[in-house]
N, CA, C and O atoms as a GROMACS GRO file, in nm:
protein
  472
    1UNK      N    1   6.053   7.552  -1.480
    1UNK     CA    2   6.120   7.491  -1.593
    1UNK      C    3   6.015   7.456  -1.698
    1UNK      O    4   5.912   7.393  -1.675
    2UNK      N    5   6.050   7.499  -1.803
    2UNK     CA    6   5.961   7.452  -1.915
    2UNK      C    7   6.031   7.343  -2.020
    2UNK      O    8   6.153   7.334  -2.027
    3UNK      N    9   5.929   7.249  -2.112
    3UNK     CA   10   6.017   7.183  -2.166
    3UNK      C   11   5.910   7.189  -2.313
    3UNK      O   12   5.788   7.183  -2.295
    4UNK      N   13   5.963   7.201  -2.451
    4UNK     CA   14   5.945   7.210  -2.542
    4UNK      C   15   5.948   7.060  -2.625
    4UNK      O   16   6.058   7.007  -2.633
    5UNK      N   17   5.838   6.992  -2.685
    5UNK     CA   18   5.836   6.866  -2.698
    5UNK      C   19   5.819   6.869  -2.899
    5UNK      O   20   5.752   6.965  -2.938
    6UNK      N   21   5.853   6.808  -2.974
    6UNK     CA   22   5.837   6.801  -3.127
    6UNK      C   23   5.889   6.914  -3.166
    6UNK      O   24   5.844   6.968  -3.267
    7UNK      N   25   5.989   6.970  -3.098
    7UNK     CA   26   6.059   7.116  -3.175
    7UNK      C   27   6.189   7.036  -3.221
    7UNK      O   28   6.232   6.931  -3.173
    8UNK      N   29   6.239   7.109  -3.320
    8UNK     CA   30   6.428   7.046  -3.404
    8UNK      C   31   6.524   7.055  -3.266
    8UNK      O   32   6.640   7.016  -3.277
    9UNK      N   33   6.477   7.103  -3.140
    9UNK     CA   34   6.624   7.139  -3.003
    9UNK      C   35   6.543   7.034  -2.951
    9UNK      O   36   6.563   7.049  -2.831
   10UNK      N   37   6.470   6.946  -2.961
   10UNK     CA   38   6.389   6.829  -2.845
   10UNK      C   39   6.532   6.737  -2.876
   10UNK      O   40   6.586   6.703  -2.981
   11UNK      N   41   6.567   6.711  -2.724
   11UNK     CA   42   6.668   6.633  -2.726
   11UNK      C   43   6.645   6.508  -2.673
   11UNK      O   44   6.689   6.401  -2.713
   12UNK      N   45   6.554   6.536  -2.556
   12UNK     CA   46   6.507   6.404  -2.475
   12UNK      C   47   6.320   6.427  -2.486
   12UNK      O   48   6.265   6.537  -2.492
   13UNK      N   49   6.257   6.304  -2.487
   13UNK     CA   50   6.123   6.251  -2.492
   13UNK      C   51   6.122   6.130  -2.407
   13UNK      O   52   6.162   6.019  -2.444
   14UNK      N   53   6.056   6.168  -2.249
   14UNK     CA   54   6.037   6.085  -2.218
   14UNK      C   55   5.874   6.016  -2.200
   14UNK      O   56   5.786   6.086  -2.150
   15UNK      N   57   5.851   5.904  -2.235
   15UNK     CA   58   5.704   5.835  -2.197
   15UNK      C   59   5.729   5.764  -2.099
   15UNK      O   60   5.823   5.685  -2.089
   16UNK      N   61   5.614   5.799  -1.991
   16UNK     CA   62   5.611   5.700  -1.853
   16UNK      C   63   5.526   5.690  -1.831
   16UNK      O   64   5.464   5.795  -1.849
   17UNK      N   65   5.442   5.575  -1.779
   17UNK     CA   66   5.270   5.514  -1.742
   17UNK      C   67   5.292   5.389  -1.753
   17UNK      O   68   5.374   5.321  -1.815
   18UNK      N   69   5.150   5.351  -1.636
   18UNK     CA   70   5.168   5.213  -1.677
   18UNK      C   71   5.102   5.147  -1.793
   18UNK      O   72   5.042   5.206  -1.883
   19UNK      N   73   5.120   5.018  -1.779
   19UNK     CA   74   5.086   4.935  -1.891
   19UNK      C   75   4.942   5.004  -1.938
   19UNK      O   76   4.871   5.070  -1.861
   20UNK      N   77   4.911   4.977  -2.082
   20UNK     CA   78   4.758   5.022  -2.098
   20UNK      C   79   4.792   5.162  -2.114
   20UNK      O   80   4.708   5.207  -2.192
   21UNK      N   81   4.865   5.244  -2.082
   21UNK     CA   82   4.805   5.411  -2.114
   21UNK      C   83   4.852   5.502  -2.217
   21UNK      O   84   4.863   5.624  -2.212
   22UNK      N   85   4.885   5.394  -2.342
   22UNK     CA   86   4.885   5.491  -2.478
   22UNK      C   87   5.038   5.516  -2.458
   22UNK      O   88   5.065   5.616  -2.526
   23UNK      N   89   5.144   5.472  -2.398
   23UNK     CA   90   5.302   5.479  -2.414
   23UNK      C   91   5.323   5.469  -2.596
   23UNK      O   92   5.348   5.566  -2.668
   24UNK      N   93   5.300   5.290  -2.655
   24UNK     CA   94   5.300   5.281  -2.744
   24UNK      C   95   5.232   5.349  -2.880
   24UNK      O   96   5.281   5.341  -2.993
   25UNK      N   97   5.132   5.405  -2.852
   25UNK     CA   98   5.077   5.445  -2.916
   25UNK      C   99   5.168   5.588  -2.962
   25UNK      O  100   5.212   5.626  -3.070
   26UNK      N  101   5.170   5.618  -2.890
   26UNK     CA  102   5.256   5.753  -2.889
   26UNK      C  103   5.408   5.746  -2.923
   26UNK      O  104   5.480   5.833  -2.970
   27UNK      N  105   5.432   5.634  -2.889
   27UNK     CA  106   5.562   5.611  -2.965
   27UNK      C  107   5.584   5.568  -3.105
   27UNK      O  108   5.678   5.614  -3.170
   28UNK      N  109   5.502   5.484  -3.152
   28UNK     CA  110   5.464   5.490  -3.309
   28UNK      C  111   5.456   5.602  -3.336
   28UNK      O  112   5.546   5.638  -3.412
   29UNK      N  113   5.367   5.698  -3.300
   29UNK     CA  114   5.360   5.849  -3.363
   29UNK      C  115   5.455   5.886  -3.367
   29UNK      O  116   5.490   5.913  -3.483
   30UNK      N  117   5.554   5.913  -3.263
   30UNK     CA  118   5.692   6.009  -3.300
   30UNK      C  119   5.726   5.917  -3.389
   30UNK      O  120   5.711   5.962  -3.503
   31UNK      N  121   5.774   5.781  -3.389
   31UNK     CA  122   5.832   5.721  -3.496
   31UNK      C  123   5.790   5.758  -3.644
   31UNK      O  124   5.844   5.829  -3.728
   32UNK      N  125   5.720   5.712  -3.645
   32UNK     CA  126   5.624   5.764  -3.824
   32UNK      C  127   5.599   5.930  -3.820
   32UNK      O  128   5.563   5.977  -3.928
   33UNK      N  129   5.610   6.002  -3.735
   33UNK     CA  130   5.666   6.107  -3.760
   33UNK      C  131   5.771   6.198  -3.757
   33UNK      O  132   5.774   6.320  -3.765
   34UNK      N  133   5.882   6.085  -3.738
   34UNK     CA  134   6.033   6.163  -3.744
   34UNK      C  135   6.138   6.062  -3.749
   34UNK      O  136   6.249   6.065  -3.697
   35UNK      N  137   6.074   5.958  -3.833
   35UNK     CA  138   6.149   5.835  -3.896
   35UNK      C  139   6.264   5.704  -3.771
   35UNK      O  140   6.225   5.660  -3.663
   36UNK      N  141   6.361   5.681  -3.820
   36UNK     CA  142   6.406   5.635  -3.748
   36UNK      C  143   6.518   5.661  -3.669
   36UNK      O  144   6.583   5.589  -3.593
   37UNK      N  145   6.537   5.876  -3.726
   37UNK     CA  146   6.622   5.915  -3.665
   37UNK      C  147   6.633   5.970  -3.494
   37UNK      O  148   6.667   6.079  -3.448
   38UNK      N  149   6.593   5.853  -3.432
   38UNK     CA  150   6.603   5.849  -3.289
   38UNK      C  151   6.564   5.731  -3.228
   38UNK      O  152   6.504   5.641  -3.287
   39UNK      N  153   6.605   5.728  -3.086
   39UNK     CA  154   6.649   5.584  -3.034
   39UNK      C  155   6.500   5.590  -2.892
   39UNK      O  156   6.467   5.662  -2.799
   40UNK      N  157   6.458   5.475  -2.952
   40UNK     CA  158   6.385   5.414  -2.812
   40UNK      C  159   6.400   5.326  -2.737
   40UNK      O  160   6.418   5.212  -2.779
   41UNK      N  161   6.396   5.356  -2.597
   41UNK     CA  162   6.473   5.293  -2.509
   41UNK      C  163   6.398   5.328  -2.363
   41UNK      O  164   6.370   5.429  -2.299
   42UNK      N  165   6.380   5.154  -2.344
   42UNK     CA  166   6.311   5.132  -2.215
   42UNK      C  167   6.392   5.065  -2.096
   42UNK      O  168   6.486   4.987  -2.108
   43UNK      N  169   6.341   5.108  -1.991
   43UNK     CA  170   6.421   5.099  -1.859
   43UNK      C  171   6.362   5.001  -1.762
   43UNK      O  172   6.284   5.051  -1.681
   44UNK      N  173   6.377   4.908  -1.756
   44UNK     CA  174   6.380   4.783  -1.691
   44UNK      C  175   6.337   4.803  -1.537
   44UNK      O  176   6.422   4.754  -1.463
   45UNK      N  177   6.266   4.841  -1.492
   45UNK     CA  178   6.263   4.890  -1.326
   45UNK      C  179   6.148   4.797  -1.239
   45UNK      O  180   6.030   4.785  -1.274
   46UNK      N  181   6.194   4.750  -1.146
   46UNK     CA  182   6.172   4.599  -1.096
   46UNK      C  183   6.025   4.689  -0.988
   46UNK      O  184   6.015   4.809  -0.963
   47UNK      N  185   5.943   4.586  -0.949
   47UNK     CA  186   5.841   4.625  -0.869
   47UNK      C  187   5.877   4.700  -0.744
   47UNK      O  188   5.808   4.795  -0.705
   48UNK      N  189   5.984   4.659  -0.680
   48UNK     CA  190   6.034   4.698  -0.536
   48UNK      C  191   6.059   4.845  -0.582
   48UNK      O  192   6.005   4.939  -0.524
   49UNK      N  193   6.151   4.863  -0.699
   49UNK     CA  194   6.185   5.015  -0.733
   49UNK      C  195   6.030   5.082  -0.764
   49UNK      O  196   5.988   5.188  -0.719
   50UNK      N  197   5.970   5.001  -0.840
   50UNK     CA  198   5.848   5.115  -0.880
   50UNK      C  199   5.785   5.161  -0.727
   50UNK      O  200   5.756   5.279  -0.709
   51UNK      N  201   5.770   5.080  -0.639
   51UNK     CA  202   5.647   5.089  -0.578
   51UNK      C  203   5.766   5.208  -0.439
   51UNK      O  204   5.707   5.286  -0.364
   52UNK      N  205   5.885   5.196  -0.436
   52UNK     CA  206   5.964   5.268  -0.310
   52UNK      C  207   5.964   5.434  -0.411
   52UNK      O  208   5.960   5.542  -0.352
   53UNK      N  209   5.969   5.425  -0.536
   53UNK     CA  210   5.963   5.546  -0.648
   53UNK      C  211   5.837   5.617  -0.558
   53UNK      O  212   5.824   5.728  -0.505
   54UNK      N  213   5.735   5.477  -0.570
   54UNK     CA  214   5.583   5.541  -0.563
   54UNK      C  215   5.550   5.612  -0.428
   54UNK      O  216   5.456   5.690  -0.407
   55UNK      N  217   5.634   5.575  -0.351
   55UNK     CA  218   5.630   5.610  -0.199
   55UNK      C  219   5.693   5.704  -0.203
   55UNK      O  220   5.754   5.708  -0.096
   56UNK      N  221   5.726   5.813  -0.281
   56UNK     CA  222   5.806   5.954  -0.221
   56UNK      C  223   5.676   6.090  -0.333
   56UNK      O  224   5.670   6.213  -0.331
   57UNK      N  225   5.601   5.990  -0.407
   57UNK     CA  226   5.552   6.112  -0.458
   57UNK      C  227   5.405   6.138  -0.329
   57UNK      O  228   5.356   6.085  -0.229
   58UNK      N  229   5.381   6.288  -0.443
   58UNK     CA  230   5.267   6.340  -0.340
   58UNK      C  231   5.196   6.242  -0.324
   58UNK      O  232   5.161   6.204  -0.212
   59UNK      N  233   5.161   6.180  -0.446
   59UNK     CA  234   4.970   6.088  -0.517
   59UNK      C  235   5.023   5.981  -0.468
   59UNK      O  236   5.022   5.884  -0.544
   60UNK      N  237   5.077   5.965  -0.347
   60UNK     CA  238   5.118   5.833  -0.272
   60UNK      C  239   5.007   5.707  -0.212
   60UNK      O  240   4.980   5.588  -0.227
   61UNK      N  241   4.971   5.816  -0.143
   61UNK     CA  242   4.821   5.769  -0.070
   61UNK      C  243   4.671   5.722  -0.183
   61UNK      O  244   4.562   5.673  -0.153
   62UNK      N  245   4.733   5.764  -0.328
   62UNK     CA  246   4.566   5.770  -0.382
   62UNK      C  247   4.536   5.600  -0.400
   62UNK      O  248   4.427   5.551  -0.370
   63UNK      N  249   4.688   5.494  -0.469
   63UNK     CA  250   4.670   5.408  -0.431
   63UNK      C  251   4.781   5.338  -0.393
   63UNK      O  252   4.882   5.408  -0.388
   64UNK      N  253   4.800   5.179  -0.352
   64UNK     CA  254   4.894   5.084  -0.263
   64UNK      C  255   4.934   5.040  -0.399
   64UNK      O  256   4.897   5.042  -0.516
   65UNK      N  257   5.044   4.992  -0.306
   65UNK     CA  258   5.120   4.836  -0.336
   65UNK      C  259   5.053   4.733  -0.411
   65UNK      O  260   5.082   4.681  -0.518
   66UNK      N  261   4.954   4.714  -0.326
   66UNK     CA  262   4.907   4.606  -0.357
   66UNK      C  263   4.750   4.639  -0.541
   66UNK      O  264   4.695   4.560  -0.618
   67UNK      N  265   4.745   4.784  -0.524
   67UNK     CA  266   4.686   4.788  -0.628
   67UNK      C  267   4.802   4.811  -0.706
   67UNK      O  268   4.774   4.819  -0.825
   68UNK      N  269   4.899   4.821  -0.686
   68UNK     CA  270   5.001   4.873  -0.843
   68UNK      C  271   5.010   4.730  -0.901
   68UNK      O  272   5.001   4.697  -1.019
   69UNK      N  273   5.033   4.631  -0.762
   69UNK     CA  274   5.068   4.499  -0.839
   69UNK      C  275   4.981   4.450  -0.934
   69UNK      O  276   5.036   4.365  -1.004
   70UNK      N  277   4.874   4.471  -0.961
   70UNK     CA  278   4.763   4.410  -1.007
   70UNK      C  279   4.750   4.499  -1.155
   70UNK      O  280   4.644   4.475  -1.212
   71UNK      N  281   4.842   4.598  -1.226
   71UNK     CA  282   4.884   4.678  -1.342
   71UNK      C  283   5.034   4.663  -1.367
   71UNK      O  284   5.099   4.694  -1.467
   72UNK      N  285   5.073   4.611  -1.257
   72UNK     CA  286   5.259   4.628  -1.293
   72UNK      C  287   5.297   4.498  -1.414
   72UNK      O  288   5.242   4.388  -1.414
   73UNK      N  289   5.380   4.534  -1.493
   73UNK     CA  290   5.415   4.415  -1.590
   73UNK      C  291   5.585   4.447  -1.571
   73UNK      O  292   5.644   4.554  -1.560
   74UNK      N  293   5.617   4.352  -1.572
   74UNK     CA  294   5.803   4.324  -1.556
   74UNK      C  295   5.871   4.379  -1.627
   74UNK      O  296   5.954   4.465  -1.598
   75UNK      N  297   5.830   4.313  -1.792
   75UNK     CA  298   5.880   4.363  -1.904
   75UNK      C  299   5.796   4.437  -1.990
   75UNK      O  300   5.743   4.377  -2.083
   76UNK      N  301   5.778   4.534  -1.976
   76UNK     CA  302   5.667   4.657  -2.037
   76UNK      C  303   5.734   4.728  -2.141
   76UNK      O  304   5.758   4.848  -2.130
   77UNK      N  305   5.773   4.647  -2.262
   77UNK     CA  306   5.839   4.648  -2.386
   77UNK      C  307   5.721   4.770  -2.435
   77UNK      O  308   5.606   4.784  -2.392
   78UNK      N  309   5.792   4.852  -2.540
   78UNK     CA  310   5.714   4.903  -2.596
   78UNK      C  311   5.641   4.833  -2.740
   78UNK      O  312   5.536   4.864  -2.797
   79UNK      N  313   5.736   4.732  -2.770
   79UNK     CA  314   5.714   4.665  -2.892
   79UNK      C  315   5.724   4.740  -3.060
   79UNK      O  316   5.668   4.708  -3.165
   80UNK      N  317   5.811   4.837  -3.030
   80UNK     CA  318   5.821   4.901  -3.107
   80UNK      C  319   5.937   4.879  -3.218
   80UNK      O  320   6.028   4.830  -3.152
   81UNK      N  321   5.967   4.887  -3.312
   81UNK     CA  322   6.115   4.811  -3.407
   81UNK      C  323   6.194   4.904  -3.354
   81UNK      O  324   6.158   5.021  -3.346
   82UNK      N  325   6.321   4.857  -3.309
   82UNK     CA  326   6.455   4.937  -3.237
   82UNK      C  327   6.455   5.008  -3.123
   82UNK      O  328   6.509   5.117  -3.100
   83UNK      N  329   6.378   4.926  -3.037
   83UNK     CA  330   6.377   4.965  -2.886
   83UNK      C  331   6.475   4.915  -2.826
   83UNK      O  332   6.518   4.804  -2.860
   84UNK      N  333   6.512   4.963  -2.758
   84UNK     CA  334   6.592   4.865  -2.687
   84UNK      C  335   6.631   4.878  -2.534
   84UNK      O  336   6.644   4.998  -2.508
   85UNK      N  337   6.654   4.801  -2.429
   85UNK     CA  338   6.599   4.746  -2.306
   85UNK      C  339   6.736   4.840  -2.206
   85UNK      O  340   6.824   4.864  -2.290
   86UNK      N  341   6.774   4.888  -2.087
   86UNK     CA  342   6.829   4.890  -1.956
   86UNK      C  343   6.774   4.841  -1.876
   86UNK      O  344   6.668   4.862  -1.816
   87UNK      N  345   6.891   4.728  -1.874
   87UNK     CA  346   6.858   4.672  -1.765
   87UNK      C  347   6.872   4.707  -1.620
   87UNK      O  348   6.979   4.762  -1.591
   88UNK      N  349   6.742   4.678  -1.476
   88UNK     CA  350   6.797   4.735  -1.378
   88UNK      C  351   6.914   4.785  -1.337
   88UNK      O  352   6.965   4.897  -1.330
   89UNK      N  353   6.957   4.634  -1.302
   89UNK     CA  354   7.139   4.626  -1.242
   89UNK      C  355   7.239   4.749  -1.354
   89UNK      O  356   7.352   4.787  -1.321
   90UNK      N  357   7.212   4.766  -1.405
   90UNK     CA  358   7.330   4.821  -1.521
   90UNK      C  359   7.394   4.989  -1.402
   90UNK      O  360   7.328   5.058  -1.324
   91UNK      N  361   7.493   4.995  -1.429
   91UNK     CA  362   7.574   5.139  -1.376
   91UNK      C  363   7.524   5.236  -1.473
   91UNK      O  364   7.470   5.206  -1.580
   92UNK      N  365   7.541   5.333  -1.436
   92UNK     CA  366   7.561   5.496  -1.530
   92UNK      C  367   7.623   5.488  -1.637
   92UNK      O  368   7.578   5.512  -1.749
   93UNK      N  369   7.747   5.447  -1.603
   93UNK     CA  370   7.826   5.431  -1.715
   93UNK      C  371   7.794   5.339  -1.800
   93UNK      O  372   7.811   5.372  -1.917
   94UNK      N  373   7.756   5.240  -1.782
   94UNK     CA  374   7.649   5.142  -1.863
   94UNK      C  375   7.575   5.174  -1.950
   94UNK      O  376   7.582   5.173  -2.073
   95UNK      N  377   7.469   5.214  -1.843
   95UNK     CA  378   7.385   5.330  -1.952
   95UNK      C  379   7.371   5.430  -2.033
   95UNK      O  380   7.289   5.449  -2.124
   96UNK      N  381   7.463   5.497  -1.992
   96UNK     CA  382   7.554   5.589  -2.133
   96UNK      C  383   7.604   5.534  -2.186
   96UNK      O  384   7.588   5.585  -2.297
   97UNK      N  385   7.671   5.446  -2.200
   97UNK     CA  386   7.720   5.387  -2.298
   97UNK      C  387   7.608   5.307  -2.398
   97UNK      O  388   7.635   5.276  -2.514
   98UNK      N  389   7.498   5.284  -2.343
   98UNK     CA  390   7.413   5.156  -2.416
   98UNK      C  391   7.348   5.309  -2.541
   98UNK      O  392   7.344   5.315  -2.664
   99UNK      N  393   7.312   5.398  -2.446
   99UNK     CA  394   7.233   5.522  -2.491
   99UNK      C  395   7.310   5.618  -2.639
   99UNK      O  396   7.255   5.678  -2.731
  100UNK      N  397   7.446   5.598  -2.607
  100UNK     CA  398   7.520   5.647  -2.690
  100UNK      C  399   7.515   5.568  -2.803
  100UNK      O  400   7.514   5.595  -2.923
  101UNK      N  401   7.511   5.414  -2.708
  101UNK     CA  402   7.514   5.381  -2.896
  101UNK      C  403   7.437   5.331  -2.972
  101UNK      O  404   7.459   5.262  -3.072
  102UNK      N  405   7.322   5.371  -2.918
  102UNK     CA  406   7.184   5.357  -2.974
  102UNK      C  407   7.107   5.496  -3.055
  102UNK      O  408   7.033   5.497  -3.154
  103UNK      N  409   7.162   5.618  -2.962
  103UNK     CA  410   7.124   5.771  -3.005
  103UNK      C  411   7.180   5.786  -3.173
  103UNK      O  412   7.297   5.786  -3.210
  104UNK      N  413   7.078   5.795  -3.244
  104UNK     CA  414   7.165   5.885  -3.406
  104UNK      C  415   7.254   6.016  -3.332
  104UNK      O  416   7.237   6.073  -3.224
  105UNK      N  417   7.351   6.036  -3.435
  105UNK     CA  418   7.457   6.104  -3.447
  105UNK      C  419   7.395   6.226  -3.505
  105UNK      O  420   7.322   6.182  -3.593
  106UNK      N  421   7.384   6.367  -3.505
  106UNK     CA  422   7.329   6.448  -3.631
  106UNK      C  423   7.452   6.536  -3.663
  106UNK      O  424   7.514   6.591  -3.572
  107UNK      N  425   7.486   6.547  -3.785
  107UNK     CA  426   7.595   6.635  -3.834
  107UNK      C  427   7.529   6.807  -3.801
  107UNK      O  428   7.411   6.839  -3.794
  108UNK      N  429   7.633   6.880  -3.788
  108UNK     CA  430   7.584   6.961  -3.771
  108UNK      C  431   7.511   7.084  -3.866
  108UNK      O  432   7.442   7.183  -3.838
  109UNK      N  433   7.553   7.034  -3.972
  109UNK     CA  434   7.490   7.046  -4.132
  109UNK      C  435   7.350   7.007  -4.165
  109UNK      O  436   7.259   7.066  -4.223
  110UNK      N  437   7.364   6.832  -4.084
  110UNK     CA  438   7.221   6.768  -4.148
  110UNK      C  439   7.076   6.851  -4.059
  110UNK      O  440   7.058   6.892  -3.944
  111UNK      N  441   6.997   6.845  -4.183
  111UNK     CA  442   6.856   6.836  -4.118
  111UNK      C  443   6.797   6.772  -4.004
  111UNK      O  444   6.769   6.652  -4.004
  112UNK      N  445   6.787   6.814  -3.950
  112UNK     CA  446   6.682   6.747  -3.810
  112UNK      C  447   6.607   6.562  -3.912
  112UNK      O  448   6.545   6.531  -4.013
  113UNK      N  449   6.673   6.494  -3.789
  113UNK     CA  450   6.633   6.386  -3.868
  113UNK      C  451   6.698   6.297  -3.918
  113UNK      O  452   6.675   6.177  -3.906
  114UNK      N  453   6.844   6.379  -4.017
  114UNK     CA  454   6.919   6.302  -4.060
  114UNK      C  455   7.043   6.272  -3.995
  114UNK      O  456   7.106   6.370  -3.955
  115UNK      N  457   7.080   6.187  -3.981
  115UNK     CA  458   7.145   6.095  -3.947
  115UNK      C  459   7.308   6.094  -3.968
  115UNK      O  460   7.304   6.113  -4.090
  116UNK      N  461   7.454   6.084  -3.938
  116UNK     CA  462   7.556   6.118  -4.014
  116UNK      C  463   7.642   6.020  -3.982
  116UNK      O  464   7.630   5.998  -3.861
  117UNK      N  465   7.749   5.927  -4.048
  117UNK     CA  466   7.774   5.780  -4.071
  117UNK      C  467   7.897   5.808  -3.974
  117UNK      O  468   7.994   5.883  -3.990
  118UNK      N  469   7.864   5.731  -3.878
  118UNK     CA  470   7.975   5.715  -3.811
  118UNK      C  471   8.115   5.652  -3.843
  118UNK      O  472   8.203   5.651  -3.757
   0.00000   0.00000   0.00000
């Protein structure tokens, strides 16, 4: 599977790392480079989830628990203007719904970018 990132068909962009590794940074960039026609949105995921996540990949063993705790932050906001938060607990349907109504709309006319009034 390949995935094509800053093309007009990029539908999803996801950033994941921990605290410290240039998330934000990189999210300002897409922002100031493709305005405010798209939604940022961070996912709330509690230590128990990160670290049982961390236990199924390969790079399991490289480090513990107990070193994630010592980088993990709770609320790892991007701090970015119009982010906005899922919370753990939330359902699917939740979250599509929060996602929907946070995502710009694009006409199928408008330019990549622009936006169309709901």
């Amino acid at each position: 599977m390949s995935a094509r990132t800053g093309h007009e068909n990029t539908t999803l962009l996801v950033l994941r790392g921990p605290s410290g590794s240039g998330k934000t940074t990189v999210a300002e960039a897409v922002r100031s480079a493709y305005g405010h026609g798209l939604a940022l949105v961070q996912f709330a995921v509690p230590f128990e989830e990160t670290v049982a996540r961390h236990a199924t990949r390969r790079q399991a063993q490289e480090f513990t628990p107990e070193d994630m705790r010592s980088w993990y932050v709770a609320d790892d906001q991007l701090g970015v203007p119009g982010e906005t938060t899922i919370p753990a607990g939330w359902s699917l349907a939740d979250t599509l719904q929060q996602l929907h109504h946070h995502l710009p709309v694009a006409s199928p006319s408008s330019p990549p970018g622009v936006e169309r009034d709901s």
